[in-house]
C-alpha positions as CSV (number, residue, x, y, z in Angstrom):
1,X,-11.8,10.0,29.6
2,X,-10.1,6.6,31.2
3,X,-8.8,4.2,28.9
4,X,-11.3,1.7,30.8
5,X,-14.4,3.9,29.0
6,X,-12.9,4.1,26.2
7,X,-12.6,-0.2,26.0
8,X,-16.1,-0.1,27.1
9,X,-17.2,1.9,24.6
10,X,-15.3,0.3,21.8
11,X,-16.1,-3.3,23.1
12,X,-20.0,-2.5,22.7
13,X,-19.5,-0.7,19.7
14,X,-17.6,-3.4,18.3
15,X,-20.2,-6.0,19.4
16,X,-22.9,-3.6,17.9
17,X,-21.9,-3.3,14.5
18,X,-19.5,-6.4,13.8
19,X,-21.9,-8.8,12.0
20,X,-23.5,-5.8,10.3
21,X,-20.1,-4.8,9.0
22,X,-18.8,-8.1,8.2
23,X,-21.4,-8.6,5.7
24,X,-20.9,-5.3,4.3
25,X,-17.2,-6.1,3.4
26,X,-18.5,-9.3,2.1
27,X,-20.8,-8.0,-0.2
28,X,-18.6,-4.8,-1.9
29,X,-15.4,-6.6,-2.0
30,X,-14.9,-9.7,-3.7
31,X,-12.0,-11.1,-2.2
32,X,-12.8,-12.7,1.1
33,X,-8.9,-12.7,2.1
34,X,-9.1,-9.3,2.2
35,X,-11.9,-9.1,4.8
36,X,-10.1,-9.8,7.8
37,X,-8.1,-6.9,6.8
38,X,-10.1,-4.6,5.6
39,X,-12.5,-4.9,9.2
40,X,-9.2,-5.2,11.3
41,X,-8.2,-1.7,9.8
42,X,-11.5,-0.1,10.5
43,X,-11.8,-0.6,14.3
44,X,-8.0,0.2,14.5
45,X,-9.1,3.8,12.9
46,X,-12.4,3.8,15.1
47,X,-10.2,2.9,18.2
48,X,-7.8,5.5,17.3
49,X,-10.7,8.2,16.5
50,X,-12.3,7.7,19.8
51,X,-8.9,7.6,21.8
52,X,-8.2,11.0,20.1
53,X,-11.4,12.4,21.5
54,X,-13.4,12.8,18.4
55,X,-17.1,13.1,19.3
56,X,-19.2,10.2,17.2
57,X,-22.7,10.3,17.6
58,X,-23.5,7.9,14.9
59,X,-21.0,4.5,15.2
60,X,-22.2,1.8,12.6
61,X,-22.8,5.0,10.2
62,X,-18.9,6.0,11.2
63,X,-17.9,2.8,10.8
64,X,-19.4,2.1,7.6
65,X,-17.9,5.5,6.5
66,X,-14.7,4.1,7.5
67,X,-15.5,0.7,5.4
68,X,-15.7,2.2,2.0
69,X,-12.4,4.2,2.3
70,X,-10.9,1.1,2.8
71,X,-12.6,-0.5,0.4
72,X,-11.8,2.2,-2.2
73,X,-8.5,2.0,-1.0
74,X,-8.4,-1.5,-1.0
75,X,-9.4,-1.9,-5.1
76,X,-7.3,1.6,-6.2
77,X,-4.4,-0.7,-5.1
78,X,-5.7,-4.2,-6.9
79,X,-6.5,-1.8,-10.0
80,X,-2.7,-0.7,-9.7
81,X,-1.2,-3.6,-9.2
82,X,-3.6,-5.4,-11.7
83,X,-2.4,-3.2,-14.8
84,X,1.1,-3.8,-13.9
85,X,3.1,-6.7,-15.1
86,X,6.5,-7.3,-14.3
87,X,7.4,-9.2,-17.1
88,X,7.1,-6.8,-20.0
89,X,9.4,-6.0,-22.0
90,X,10.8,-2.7,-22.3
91,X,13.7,-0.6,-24.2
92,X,13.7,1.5,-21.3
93,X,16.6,0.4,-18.8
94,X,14.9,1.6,-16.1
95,X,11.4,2.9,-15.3
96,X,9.3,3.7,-12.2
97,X,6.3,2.1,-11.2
98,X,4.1,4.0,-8.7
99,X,1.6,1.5,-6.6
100,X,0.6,4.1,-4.0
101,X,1.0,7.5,-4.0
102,X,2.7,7.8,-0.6
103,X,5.2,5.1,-1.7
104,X,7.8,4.6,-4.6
105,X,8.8,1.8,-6.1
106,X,11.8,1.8,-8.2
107,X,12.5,-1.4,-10.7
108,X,15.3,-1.8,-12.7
109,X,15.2,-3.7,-15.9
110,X,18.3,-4.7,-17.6
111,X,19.2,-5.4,-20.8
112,X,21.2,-8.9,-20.7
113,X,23.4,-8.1,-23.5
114,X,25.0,-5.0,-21.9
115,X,26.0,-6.8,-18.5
116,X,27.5,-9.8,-20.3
């Protein structure tokens, strides 16, 4: 298939299902900063799917599919980085804080009395 059809397809697609989508976002996440992200991510994945050649027969239900991942994704992040707070206090000189499981984070908390 020509890149042309595959513009076409996702250029009526997109027109299709934006406003139905955008008030999806808008009503499961409560953070309206995050829309423009959240919606920019998902017809960047659709693109990419239909580019890749997978067969969708249904594309607001795809879409929408697409949504809540990003949406779970979205909140098992804010949950994450929610419950952690960088100004604790800890014995521990250094710990490791995990915020995604395909990335690390390492932070280093030192005592100020040793490095006097």
């Amino acid at each position: 298939m020509s890149t042309q059809k595959f513009l076409k397809i996702f250029e009526q697609t997109y027109n299709d299902t934006y406003n139905y989508t955008l008030k999806y976002i808008i009503c499961k996440c409560n953070n309206l900063n995050d829309v423009d992200d959240i919606i920019q991510e998902t017809y960047l994945q659709f693109y990419k799917a239909l580019i890749n050649g997978k067969e969708i027969l249904d594309k607001q239900a795809y879409i929408i599919a697409i949504v809540n991942n990003k949406i779970k994704e979205h909140f098992k992040l804010n949950d994450k980085i929610k419950t952690i707070s960088v100004f604790q206090e800890s014995n521990d000189e250094e710990f490791k804080i995990d915020l995604d499981a395909r990335h690390r984070f390492r932070i280093r908390f030192y005592n100020k009395r040793k490095h006097r």
